[in-house]
GUVO-79282 format. One record per atom (N, C-alpha, C, CB): residue in one letter; y, z, x. Coordinates in steps of 0.05 Angstrom, whole numbers, padded with zeros to 5 digits, always signed. Glycine has a CB too. Layout:
AYZX/...
// end
This chain:
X-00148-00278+00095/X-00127-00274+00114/X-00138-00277+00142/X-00114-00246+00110/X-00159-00254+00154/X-00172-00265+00173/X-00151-00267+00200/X-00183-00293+00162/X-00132-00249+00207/X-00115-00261+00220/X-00099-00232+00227/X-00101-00287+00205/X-00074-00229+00248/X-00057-00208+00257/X-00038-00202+00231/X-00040-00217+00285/X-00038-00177+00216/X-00018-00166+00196/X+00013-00162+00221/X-00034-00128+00179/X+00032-00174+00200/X+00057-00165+00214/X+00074-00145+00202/X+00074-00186+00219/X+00069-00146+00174/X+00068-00117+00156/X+00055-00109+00134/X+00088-00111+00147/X+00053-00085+00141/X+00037-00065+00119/X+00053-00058+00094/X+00029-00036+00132/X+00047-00059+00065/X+00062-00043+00050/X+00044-00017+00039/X+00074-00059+00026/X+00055+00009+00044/X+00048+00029+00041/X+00053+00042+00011/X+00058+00040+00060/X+00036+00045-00005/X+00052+00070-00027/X+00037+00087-00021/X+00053+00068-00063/X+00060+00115-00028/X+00041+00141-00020/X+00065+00158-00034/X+00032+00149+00018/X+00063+00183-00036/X+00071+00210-00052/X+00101+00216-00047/X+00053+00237-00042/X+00112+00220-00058/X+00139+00231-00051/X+00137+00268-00042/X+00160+00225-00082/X+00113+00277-00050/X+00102+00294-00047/X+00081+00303-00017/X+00095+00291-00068/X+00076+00316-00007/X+00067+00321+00013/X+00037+00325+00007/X+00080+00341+00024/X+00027+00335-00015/X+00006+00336-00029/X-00006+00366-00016/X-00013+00308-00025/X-00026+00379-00027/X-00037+00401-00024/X-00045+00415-00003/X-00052+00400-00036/X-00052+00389+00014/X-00076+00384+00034/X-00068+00378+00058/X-00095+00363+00028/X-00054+00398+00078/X-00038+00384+00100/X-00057+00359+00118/X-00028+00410+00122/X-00086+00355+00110/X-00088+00330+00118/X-00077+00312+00112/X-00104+00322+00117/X-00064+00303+00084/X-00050+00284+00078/X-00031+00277+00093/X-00043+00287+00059/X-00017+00298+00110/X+00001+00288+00130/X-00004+00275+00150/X+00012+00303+00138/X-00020+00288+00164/X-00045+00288+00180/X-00051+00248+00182/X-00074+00310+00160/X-00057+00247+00158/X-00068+00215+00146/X-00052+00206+00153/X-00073+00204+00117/X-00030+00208+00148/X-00008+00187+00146/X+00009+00183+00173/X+00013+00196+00122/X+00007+00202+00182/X+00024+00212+00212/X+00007+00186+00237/X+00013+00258+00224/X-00027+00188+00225/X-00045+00167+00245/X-00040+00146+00241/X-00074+00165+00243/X-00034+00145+00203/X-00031+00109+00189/X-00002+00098+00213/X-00015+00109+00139/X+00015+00119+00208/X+00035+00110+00225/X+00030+00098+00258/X+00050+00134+00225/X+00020+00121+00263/X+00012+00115+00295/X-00005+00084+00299/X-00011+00144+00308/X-00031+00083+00278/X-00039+00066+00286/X-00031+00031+00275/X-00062+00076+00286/X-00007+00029+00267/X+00009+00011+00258/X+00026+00005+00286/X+00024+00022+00231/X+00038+00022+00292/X+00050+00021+00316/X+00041+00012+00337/X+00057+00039+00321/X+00015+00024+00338/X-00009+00015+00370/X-00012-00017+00360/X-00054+00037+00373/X-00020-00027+00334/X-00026-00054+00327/X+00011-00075+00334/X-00040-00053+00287/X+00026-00061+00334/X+00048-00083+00329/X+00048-00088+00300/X+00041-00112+00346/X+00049-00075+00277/X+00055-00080+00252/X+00082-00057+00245/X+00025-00075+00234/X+00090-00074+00232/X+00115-00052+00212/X+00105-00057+00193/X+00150-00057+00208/X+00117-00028+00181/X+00122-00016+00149/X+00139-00019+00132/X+00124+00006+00147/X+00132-00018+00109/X+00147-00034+00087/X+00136-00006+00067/X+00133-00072+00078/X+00158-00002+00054/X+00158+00023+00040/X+00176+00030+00022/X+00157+00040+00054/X+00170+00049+00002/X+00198+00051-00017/X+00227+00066-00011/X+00189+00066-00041/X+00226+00074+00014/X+00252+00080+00027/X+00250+00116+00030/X+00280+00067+00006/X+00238+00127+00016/X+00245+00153+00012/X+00247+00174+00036/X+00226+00161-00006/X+00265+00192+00026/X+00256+00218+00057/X+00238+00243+00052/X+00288+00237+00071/X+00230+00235+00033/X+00213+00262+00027/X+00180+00254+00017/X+00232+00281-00001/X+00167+00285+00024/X+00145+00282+00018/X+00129+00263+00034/X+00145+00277-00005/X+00103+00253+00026/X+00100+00237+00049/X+00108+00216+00058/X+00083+00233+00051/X+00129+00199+00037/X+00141+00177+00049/X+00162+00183+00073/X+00155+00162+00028/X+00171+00204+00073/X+00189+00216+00098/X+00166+00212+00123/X+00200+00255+00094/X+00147+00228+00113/X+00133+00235+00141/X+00121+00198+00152/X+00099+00265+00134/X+00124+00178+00135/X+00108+00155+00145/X+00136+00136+00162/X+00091+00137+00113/X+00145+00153+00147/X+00180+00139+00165/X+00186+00159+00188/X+00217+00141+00139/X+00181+00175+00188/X+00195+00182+00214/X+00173+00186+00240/X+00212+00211+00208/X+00151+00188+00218/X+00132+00176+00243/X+00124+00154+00255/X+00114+00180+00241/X+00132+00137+00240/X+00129+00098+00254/X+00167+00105+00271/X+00129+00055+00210/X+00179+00118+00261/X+00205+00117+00283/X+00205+00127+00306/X+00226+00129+00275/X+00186+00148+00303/X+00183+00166+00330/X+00165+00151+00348/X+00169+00197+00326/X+00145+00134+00330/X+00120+00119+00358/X+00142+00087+00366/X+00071+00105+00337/X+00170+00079+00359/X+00181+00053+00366/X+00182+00038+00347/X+00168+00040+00384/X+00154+00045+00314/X+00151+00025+00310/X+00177+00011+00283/X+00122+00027+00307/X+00173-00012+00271/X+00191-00027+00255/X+00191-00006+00220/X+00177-00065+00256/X+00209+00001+00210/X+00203+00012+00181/X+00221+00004+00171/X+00199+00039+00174/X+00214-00015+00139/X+00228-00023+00122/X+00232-00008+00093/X+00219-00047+00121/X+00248-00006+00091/X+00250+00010+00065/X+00261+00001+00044/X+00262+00033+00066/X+00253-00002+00017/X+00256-00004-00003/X+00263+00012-00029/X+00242-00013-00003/X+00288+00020-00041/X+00291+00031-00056/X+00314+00022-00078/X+00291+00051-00046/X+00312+00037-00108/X+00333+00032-00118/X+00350+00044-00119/X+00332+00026-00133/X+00374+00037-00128/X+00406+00044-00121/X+00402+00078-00137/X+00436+00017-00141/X+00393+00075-00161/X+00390+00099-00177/X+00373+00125-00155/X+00371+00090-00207/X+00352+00113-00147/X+00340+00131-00133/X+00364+00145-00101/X+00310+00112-00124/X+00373+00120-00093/X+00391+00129-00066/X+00412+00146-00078/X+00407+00101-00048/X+00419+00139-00104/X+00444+00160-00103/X+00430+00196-00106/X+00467+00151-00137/X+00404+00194-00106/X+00392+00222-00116/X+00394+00242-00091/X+00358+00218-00128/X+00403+00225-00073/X+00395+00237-00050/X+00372+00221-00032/X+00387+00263-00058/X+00353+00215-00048/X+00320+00219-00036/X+00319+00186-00011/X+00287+00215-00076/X+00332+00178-00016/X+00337+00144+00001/X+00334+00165+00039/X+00390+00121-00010/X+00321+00154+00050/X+00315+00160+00077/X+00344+00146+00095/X+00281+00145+00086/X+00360+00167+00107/X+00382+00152+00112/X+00377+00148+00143/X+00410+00165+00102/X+00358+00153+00157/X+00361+00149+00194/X+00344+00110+00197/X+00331+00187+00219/X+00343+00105+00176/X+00314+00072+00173/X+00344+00045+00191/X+00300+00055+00110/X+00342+00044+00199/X+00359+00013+00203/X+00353-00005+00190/X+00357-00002+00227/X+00329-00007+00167/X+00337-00024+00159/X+00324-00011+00125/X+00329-00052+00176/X+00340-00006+00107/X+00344-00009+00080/X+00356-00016+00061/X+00345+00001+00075/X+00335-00034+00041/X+00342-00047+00021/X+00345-00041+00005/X+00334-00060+00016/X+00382-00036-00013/X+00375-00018-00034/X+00376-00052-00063/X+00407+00018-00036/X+00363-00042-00077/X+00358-00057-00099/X+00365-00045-00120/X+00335-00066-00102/X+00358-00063-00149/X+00376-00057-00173/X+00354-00038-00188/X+00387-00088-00193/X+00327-00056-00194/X+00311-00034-00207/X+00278-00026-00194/X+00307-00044-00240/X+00264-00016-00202/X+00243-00015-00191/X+00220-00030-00198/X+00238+00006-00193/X+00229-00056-00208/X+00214-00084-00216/X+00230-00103-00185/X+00225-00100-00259/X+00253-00091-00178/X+00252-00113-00159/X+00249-00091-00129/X+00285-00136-00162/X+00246-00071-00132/X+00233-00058-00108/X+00210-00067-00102/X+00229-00031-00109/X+00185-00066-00130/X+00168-00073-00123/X+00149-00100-00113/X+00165-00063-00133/X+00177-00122-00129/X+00173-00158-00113/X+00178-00157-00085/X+00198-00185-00124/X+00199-00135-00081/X+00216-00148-00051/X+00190-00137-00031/X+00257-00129-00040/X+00178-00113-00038/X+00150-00098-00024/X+00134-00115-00014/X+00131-00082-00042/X+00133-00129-00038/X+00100-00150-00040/X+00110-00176-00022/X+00087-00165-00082/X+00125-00173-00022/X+00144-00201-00018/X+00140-00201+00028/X+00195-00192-00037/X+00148-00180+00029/X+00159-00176+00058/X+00129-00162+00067/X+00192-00153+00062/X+00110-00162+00056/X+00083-00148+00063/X+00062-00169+00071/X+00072-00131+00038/X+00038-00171+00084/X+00019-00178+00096/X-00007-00166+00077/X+00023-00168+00126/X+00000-00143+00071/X-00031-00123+00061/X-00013-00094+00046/X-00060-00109+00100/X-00029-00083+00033/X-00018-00064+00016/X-00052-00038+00029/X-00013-00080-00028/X-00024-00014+00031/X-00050+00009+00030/X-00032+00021+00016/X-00066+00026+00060/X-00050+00041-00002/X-00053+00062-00011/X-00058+00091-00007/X-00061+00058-00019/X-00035+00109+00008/X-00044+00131+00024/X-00044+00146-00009/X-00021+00143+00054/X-00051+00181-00006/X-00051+00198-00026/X-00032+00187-00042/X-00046+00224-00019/X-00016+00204-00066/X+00003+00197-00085/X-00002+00200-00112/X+00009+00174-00082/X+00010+00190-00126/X+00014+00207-00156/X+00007+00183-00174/X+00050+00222-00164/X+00028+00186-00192/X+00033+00167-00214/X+00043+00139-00208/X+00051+00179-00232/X+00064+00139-00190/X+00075+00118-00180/X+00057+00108-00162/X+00099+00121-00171/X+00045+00125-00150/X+00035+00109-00126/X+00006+00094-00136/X+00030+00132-00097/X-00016+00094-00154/X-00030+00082-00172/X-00019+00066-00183/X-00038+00093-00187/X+00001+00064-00201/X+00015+00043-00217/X+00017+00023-00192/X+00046+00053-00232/X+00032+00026-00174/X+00041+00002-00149/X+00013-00010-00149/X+00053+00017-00114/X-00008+00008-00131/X-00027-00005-00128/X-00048-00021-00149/X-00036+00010-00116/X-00050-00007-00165/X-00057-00022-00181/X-00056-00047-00195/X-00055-00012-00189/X-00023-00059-00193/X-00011-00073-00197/X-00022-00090-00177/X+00013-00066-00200/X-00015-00082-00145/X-00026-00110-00129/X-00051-00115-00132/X-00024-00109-00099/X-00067-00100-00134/X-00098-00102-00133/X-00101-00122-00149/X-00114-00078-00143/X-00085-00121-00176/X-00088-00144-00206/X-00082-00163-00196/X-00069-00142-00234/X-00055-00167-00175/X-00054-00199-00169/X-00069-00206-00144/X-00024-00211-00166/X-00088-00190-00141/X-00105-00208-00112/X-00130-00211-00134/X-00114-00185-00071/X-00140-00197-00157/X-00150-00207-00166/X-00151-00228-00198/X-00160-00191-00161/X-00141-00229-00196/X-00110-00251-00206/X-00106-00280-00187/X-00074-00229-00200/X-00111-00288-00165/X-00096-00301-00151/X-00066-00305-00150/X-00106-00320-00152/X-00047-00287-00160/X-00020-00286-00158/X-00015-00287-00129/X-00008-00262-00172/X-00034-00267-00109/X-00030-00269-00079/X-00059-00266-00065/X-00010-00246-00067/X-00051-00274-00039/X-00080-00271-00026/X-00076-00257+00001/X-00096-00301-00020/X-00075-00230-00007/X-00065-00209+00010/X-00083-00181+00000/X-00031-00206+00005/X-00098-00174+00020/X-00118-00146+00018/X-00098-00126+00015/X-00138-00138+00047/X-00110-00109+00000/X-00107-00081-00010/X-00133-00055-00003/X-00105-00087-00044/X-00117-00036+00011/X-00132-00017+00017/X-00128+00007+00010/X-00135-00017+00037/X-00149+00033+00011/X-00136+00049+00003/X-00139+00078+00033/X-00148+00054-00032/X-00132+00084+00032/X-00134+00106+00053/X-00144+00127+00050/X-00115+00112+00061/X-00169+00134+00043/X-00181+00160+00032/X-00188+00185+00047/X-00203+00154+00021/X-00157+00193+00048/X-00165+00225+00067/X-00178+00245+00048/X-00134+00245+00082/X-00193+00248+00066/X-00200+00278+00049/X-00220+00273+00020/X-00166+00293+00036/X-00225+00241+00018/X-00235+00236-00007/X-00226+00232-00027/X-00246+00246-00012/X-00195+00234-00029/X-00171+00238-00047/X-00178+00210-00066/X-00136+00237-00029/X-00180+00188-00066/X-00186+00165-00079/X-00213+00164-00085/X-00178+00144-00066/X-00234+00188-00086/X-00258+00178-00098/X-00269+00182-00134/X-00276+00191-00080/X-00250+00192-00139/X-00244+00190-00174/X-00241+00167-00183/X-00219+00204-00185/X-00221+00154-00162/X-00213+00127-00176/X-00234+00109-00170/X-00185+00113-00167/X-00246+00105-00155/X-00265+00087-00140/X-00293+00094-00161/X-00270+00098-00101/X-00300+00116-00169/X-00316+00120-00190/X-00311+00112-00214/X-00320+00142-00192/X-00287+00115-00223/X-00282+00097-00250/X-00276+00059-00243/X-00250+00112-00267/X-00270+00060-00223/X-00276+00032-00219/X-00309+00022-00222/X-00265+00026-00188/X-00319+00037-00207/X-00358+00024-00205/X-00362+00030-00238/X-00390+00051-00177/X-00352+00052-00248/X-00357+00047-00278/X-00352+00028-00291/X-00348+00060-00291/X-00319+00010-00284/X-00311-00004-00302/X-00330-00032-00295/X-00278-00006-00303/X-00348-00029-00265/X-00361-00052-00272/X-00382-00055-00284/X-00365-00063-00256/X-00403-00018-00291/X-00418-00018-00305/X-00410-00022-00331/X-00430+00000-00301/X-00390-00021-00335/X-00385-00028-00364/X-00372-00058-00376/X-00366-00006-00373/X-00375-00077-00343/X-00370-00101-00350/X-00343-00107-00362/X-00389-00107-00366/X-00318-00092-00347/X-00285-00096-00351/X-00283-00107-00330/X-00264-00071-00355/X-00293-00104-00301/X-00290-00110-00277/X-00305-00121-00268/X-00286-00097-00266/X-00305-00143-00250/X-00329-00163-00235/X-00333-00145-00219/X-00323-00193-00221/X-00356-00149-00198/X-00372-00132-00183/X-00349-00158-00151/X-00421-00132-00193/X-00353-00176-00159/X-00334-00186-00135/X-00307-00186-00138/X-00337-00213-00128/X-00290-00173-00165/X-00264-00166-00152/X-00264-00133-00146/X-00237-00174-00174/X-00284-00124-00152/X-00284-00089-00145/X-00290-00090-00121/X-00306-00069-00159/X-00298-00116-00104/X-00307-00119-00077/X-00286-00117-00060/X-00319-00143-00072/X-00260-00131-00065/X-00234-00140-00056/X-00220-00108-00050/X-00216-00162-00081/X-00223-00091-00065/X-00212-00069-00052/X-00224-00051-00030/X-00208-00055-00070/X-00209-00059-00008/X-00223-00039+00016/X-00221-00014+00014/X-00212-00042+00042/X-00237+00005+00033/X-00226+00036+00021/X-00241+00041+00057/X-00246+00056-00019/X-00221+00066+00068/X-00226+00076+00090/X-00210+00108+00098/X-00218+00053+00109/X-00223+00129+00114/X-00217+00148+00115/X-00195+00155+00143/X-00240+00160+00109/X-00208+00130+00150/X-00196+00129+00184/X-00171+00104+00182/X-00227+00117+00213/X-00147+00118+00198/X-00125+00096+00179/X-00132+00066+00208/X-00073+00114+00177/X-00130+00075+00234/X-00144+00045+00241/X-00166+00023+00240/X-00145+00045+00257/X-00186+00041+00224/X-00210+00017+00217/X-00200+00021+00194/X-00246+00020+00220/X-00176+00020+00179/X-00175+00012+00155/X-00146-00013+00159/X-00171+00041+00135/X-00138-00016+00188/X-00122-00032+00183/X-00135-00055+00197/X-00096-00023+00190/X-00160-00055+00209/X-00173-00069+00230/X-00187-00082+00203/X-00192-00052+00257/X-00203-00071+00175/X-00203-00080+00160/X-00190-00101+00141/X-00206-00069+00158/X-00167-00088+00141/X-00144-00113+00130/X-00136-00133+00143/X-00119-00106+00125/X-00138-00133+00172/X-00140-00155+00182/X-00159-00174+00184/X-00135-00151+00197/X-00175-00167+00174/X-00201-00183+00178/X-00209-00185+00154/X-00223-00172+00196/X-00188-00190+00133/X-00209-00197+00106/X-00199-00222+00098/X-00209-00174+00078/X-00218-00235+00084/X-00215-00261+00081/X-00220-00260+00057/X-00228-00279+00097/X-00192-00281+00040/X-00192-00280+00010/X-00209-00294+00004/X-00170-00287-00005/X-00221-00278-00029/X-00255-00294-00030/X-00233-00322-00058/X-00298-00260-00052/X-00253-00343-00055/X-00245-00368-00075/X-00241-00356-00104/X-00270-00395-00075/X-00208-00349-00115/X-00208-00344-00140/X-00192-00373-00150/X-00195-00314-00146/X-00202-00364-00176/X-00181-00380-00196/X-00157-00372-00199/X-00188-00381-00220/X-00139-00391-00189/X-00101-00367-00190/X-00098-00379-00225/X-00057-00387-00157/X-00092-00362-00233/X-00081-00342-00257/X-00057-00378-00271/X-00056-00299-00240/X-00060-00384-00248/X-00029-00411-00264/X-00049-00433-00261/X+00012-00420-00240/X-00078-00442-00259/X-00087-00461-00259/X-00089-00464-00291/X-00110-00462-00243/X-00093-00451-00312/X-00099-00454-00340/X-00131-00445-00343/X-00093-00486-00350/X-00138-00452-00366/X-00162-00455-00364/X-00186-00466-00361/X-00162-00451-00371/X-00215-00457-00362/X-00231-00472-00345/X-00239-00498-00368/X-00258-00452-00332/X-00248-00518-00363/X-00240-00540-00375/X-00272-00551-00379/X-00218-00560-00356/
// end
């Protein structure tokens, strides 16, 4: 990429998480998206910390896109102050339209969903499906479980040591977006060439 992000896609908790740093995290991720000239791209929600990443990129000026499905908006949980939300049919096309309208993917705190998402992009940058960095935002150290079973899965030879490379990881949310800007996709094989011959 190597170049200015014009948006971020964020997954993070519907939950606020334990640790009022997590807010904390996300309140800066916000701020320092805003100081860069990047909008947010997100699953729409008002609660937990996806609230706090929306109403804090609203309060610093900056752009927030939201993404959710119809099932979820009728629950209530759809963030209704966003100008601009997309409600969609399921949460297979929440998560194209994300990837779709995004630049780079971080990973603030989060649960079940918020792993599954990432995880998912991580597979197609190492995949060549896209060539778009993935980061994760590690307040508090919250992602170093996963990052340990990752260096495992390369000791155990499931994972290349250069696609375990491709995932950035940072505690500070502006050198983690100063990171994503500055990463440059390494030469894969995209996934639709076939095989090696």
């Amino acid at each position: 990429m190597g170049g200015a992000l014009r948006r971020v896609c964020v997954y993070l908790g519907s939950s606020p998480g334990a640790d009022p740093a997590y807010v904390e995290g996300v309140q800066a991720l916000a701020r320092a998206c805003v100081d860069r000239g990047v909008g947010v791209v997100y699953g729409g929600g008002d609660v937990g910390l996806m609230g706090v990443l929306a109403d804090a990129t609203l309060a610093a000026g900056g752009e927030v896109v939201g993404v959710i499905p119809e099932g979820l908006l009728h629950r209530e949980v759809g963030h209704r102050g966003l100008s601009d939300l997309r409600v969609v049919s399921s949460m297979h096309e929440r998560k194209a339209l994300m990837a779709d309208l995004a630049d780079a993917f971080v990973a603030a705190p989060g649960g079940v969903g918020t792993l599954e998402e990432l995880v998912e992009v991580f597979t197609w940058t190492q995949l060549g499906i896209h060539a778009k960095p993935v980061g994760l935002l590690d307040t508090g150290g919250f992602w170093e479980p996963l990052i340990a079973w990752f260096d495992h899965a390369v000791e155990q030879r499931f994972l290349r040591a250069e696609h375990r490379a491709m995932l950035l990881r940072d505690a500070e949310p502006a050198a983690l977006l100063d990171r994503l800007a500055a990463w440059e996709a390494p030469r894969v094989r995209k996934w639709l060439d076939g095989p090696e011959r």
